[in-house]
PyMOL CGO cylinders between C-alpha atoms (Angstrom):
from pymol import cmd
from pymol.cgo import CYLINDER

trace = [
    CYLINDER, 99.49, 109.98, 80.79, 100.66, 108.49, 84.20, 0.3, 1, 1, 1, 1, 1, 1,
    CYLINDER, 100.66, 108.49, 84.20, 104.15, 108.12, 85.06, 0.3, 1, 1, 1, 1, 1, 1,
    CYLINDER, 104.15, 108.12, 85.06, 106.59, 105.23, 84.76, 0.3, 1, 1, 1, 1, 1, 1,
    CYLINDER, 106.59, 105.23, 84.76, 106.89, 103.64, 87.89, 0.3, 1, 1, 1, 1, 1, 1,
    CYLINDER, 106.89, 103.64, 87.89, 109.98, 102.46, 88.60, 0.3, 1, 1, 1, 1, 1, 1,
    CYLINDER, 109.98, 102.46, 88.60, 112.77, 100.68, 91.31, 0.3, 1, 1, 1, 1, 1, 1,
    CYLINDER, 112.77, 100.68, 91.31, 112.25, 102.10, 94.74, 0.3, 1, 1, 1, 1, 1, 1,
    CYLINDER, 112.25, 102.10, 94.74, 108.32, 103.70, 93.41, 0.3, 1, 1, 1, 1, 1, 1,
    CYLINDER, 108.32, 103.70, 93.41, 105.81, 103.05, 96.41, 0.3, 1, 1, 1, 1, 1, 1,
    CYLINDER, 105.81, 103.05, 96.41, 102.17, 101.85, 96.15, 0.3, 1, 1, 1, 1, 1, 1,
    CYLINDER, 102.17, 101.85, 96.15, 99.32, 101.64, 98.35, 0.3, 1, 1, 1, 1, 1, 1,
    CYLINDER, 99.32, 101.64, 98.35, 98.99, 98.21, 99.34, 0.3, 1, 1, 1, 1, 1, 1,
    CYLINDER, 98.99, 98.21, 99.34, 95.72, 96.13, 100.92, 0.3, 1, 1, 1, 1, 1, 1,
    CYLINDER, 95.72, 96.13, 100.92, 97.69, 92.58, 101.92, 0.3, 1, 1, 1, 1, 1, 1,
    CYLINDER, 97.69, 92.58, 101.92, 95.02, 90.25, 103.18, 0.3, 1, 1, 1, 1, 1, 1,
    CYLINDER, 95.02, 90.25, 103.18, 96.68, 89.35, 106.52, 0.3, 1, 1, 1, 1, 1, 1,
    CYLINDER, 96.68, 89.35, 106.52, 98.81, 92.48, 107.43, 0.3, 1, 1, 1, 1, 1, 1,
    CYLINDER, 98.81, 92.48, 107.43, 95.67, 95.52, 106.22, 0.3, 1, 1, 1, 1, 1, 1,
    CYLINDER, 95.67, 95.52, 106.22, 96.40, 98.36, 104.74, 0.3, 1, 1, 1, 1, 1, 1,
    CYLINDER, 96.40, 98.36, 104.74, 100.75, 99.27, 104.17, 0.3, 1, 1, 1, 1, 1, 1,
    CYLINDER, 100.75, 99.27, 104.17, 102.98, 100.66, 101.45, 0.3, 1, 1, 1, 1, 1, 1,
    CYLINDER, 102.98, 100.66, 101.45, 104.33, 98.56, 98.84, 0.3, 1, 1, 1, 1, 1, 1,
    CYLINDER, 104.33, 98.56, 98.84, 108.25, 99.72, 97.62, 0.3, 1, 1, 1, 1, 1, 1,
    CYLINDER, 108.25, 99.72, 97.62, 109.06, 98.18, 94.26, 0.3, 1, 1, 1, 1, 1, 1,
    CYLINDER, 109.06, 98.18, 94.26, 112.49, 96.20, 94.34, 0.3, 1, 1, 1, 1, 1, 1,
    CYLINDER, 112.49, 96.20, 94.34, 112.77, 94.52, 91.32, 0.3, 1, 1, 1, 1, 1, 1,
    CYLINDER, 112.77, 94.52, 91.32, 111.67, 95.76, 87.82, 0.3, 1, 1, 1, 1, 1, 1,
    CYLINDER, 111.67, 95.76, 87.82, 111.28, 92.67, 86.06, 0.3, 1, 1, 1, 1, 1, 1,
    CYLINDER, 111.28, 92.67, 86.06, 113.82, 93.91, 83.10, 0.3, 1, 1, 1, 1, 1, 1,
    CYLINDER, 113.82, 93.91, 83.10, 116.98, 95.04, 83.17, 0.3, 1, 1, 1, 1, 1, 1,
    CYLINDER, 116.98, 95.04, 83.17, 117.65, 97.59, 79.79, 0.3, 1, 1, 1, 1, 1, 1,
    CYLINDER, 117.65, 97.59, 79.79, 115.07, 100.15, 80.21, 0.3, 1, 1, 1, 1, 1, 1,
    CYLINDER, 115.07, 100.15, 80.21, 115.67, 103.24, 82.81, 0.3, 1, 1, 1, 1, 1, 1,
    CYLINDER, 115.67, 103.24, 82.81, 113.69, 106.61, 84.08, 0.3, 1, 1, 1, 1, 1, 1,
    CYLINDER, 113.69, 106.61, 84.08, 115.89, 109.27, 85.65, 0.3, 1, 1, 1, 1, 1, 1,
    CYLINDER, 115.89, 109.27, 85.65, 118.98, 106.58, 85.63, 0.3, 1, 1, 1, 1, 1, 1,
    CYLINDER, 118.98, 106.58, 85.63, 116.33, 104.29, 87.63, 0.3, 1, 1, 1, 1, 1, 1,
    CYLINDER, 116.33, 104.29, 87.63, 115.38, 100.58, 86.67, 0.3, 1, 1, 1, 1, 1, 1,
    CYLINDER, 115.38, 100.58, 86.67, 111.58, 100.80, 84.77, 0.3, 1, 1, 1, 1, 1, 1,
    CYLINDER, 111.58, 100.80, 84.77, 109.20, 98.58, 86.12, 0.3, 1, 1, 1, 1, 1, 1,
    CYLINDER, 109.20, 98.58, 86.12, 107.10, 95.84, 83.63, 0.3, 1, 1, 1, 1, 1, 1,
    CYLINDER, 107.10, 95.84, 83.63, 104.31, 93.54, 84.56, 0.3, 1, 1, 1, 1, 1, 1,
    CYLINDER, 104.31, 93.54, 84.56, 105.92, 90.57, 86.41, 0.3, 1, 1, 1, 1, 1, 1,
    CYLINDER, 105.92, 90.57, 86.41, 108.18, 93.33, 88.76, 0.3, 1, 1, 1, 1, 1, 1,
    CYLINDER, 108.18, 93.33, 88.76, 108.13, 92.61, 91.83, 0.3, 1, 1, 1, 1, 1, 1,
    CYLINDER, 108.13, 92.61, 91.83, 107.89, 94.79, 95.16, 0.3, 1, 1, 1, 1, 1, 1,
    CYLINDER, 107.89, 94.79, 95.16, 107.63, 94.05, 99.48, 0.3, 1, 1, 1, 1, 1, 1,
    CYLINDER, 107.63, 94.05, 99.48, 105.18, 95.43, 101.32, 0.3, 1, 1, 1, 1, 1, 1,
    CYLINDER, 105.18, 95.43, 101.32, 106.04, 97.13, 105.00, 0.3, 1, 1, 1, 1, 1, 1,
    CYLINDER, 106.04, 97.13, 105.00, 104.66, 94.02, 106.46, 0.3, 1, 1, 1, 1, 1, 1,
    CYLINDER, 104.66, 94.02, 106.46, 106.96, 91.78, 104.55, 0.3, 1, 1, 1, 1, 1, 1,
    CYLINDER, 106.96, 91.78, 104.55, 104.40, 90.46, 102.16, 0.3, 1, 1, 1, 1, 1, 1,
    CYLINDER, 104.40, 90.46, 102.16, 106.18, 89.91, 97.87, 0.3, 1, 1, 1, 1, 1, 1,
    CYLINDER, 106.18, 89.91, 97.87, 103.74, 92.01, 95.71, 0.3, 1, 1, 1, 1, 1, 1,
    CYLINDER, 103.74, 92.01, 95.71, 103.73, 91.36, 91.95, 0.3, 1, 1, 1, 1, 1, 1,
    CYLINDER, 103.73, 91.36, 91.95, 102.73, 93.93, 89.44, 0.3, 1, 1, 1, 1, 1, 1,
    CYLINDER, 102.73, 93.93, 89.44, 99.74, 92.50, 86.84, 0.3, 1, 1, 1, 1, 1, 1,
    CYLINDER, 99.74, 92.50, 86.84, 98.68, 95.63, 84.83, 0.3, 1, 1, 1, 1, 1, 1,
    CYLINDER, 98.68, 95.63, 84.83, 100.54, 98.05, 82.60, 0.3, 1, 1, 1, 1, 1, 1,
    CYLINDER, 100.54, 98.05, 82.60, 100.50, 99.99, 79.70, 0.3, 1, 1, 1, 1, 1, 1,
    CYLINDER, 100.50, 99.99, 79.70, 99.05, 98.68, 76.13, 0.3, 1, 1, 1, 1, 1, 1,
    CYLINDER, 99.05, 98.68, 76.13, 101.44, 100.17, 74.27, 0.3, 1, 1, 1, 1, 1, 1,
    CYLINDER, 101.44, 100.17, 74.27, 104.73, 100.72, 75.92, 0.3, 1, 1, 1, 1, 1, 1,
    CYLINDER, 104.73, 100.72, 75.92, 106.65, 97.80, 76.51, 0.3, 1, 1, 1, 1, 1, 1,
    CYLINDER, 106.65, 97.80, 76.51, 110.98, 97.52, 77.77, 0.3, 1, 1, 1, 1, 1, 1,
    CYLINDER, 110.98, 97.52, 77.77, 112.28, 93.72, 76.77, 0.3, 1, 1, 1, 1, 1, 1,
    CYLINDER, 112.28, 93.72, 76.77, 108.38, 92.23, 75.26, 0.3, 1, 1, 1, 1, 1, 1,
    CYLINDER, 108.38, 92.23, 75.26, 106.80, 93.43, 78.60, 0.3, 1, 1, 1, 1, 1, 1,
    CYLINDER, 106.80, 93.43, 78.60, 104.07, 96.29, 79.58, 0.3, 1, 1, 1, 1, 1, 1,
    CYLINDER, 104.07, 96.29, 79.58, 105.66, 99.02, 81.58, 0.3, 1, 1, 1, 1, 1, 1,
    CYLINDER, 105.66, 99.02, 81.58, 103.97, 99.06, 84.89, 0.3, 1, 1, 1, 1, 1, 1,
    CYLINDER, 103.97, 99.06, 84.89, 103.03, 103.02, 85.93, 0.3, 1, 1, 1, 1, 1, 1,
    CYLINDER, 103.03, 103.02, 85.93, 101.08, 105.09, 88.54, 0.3, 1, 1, 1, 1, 1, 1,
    CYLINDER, 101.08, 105.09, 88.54, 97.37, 103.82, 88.70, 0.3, 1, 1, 1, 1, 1, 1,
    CYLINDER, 97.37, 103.82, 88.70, 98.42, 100.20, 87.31, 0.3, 1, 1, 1, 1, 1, 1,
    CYLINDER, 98.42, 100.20, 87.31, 97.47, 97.66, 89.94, 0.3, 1, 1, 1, 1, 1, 1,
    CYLINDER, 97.47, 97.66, 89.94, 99.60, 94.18, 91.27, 0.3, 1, 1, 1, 1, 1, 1,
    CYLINDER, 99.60, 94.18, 91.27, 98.52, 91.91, 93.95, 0.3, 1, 1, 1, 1, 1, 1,
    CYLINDER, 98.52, 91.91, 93.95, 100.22, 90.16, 97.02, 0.3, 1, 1, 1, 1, 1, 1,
    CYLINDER, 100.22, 90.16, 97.02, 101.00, 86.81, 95.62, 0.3, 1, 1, 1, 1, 1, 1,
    CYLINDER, 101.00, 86.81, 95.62, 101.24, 84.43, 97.91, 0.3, 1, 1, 1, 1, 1, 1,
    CYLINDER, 101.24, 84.43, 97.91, 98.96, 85.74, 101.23, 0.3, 1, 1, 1, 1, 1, 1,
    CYLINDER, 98.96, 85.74, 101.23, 96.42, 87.80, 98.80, 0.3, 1, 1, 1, 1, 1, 1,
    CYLINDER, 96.42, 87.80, 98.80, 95.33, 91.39, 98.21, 0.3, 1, 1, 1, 1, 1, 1,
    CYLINDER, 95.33, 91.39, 98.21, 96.50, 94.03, 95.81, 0.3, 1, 1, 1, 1, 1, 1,
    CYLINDER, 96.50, 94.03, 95.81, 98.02, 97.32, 95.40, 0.3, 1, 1, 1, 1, 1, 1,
    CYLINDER, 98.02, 97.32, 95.40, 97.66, 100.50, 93.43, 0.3, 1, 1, 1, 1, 1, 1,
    CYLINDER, 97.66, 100.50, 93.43, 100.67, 102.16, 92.35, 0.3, 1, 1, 1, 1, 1, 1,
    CYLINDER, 100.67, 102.16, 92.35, 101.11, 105.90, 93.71, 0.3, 1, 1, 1, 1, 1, 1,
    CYLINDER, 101.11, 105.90, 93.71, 104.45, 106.96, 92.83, 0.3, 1, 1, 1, 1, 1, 1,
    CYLINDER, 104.45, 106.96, 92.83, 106.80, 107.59, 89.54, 0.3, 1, 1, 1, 1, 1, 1,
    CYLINDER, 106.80, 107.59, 89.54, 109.12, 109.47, 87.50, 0.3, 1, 1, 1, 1, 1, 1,
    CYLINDER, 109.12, 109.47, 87.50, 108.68, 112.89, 87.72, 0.3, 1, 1, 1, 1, 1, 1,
    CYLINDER, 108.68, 112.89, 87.72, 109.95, 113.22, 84.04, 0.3, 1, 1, 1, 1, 1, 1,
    CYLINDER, 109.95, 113.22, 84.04, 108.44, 110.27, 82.19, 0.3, 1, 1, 1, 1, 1, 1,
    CYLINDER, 108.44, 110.27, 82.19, 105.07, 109.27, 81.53, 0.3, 1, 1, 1, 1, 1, 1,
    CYLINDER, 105.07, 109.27, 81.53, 103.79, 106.52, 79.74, 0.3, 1, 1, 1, 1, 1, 1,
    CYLINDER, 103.79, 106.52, 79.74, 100.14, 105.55, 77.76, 0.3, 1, 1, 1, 1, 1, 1,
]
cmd.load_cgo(trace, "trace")
């Protein structure tokens, strides 16, 4: 199962202007559910990428959900939102995985 990505979690990022960069989640899109004392992150989090670009997470689990929404992990995908792309999430808990 891959792990629960979460506040501060990084993903590799394509953004359509700016190329390849990192993506660092910095808002989970929930505010109840934590890994390791860390905010979880749901579909509809949202993240920057190094080149300044918002990034929103669109895929998560199918069956683990924090307040109604899919818990976004390692492998789950979100795009750049307003100049285009997408990212792949890379990085999680160490200690919590999710289906």
């Amino acid at each position: 199962m891959p792990q629960v990505m979460r506040i501060g979690d990084k993903a590799n990022g394509n953004c359509a202007i700016h190329g390849s960069t990192t993506v660092t989640m910095t808002k989970a899109g929930q505010s109840t559910v934590y890994a390791d004392g860390i905010l979880v992150c749901v579909v509809g989090a949202e993240g920057v990428g190094d080149c300044g670009d918002h990034t929103v997470a669109t895929t998560g689990s199918p069956n683990v959900f924090a307040e109604g929404k899919s818990i976004h992990r390692v492998t789950d995908k979100g795009v750049f939102d307003i100049v285009g792309g997408d990212y792949v999430a890379k990085s999680g808990s160490p200690n919590v995985n999710a289906n």
